[in-house]
N, C-alpha and C positions, 0 to 999 in steps of 0.2 A: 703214448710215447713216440710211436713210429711218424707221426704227423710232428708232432714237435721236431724232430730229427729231420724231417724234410724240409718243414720253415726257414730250419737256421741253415740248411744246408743250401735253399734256394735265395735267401739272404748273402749269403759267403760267394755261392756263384756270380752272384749279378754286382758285386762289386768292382767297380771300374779299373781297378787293377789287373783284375783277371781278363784273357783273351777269351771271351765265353758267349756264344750264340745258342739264342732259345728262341724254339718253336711251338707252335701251336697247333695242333689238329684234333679232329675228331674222325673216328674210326670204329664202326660194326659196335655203332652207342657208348663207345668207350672215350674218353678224354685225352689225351695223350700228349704229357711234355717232354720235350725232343730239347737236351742241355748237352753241349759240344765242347768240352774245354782245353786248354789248348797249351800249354806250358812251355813247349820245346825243347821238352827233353819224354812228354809221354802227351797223348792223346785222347781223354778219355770223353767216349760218347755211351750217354745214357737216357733211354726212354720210361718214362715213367707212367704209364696206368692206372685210371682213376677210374672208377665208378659213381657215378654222384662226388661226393667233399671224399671217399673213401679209398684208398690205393690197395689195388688188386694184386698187380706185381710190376716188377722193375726187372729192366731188361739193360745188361750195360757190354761194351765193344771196347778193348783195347787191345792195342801195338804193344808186342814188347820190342826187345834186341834180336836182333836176328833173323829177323820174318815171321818170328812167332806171334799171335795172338790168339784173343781168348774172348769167351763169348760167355755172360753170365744169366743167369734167370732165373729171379726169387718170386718165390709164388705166398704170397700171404693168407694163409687159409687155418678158419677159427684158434686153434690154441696155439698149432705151431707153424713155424716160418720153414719153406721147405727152396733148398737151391741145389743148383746146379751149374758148374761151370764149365765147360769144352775147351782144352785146350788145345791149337791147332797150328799147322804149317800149309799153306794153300790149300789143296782140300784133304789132307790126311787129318785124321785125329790125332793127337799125341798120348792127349791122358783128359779124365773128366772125376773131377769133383764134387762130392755129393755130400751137402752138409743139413743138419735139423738144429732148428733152435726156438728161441720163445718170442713171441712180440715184444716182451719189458725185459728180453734179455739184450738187447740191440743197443750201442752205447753210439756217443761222439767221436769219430774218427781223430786223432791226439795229431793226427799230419795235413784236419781239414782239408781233406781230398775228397772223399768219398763219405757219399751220405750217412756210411754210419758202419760199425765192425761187431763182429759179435763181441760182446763181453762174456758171455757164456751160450756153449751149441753141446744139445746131447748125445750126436755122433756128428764127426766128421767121416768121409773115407775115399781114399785116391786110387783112382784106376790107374795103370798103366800100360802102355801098348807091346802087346809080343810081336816083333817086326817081322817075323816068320808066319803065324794067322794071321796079324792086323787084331784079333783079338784085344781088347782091354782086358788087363787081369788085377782083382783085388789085390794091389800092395799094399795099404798101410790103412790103419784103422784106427781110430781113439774115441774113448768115448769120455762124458762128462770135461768138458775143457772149462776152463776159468782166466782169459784172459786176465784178472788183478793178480790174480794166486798164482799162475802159471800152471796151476793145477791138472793132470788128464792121465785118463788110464790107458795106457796103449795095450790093442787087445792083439794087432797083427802090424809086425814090422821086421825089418832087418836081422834077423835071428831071435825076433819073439813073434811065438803065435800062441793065442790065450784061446780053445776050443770053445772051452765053455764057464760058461760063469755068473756070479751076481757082485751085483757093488753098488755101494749107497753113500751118493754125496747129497749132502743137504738133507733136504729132506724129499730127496728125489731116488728110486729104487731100480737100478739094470740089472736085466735078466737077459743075459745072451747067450748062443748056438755056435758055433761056424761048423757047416758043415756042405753040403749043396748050396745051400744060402745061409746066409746070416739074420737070422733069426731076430729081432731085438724087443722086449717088452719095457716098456716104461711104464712106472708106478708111483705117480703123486696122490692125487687123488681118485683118480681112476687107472686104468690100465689102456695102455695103445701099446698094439704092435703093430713092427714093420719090418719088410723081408727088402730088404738088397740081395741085388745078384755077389757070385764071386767073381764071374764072369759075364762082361758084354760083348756081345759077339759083333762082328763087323759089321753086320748090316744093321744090326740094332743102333752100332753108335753114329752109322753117318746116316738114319733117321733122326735120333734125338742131334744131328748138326744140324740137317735140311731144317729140319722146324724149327732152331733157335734163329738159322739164319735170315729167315724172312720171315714175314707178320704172321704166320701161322701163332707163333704163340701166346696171341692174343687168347686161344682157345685156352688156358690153364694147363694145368700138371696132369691131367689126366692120361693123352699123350707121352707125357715124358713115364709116366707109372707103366704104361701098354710098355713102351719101345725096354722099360728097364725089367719087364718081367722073364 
């Protein structure tokens, strides 16, 4: 699925319509496409990471309004798709976004911009900065989303906090905690758990910036796991 979505994605980019520069290199055995697009009215530069025919992760760099930007990095690894986005003002942190989803849950972007949107992810959850530590602190949380349905269960937000709980969409089964951390088991076929902080503390997040900002993150999630424990 994820390859089909980059075909048609790398087809739409190189249309002569588009203001679009691609590059080529290779990098510590890895492949790497370098696609710049240019609209003028947003910016969006994206590298992309092959191994052999096979895409490891994708790393993408955009402008917003105001000085803000934002620095993303999906890491493709066996059942689930694991991201990360920083968002930033020159070098402070603002907030950082930490989403999970499935490889056949990944759809067509409906604004052909971007290689592709979740159609469904089984948590998302948004840090944000206390300007007093610089600390990131867990604001908002949902899990099972359904972009077609609009579907999601918000477990922590603006006057809701869910402690603890289960819930079963589809034929997929959450079991979660908040407590120190957020605890979360996922149950299809097997069982995977996984712990987010509630808290990222300052030096943690401008490690997980240094690494997204230069090629360090050639090295995988592994990193981003250390810096988010």
């Amino acid at each position: 699925m994820i390859k089909n979505l980059l075909d048609d994605y790398f087809d739409r980019a190189g249309q002569p319509l588009r203001n679009t520069e691609f590059k080529y290199k290779n990098k510590n055995n890895f492949n790497i496409t370098h696609v710049v697009e240019d609209d003028e009215f947003r910016i969006l530069n994206h590298r992309f990471l092959f191994s052999k025919d096979s895409i490891k992760s994708i790393w993408r760099h955009q402008d917003w309004m105001m000085g803000d930007r934002s620095i993303d990095f999906t890491f493709f690894y066996e059942k689930y798709v694991k991201s990360i986005s920083v968002r930033y003002f020159e070098d402070t942190v603002l907030g950082i976004k930490i989403s999970l989803t499935r490889h056949d849950w990944l759809i067509s972007d409906p604004d052909f911009r971007l290689p592709y949107i979740y159609g469904k992810s089984d948590i998302e959850l948004w840090y944000y900065l206390d300007k007093e530590t610089l600390n990131l602190h867990l604001s908002k949380c949902r899990l099972a989303y359904d972009y077609k349905s609009k579907h999601s269960v918000t477990l922590l937000d603006h006057g809701v906090k869910k402690n603890k709980g289960a819930y079963l969409y589809g034929n997929t089964e959450y079991r979660y905690s908040i407590d120190r951390d957020l605890n979360l088991y996922i149950s299809d076929h097997n069982i995977d758990k996984f712990t987010f902080p509630i808290v990222i503390k300052s030096n943690n997040s401008k490690r997980i910036f240094t690494y997204l900002r230069s090629y360090r993150w050639l090295d995988g999630w592994k990193k981003i796991k250390e810096y988010l424990s």
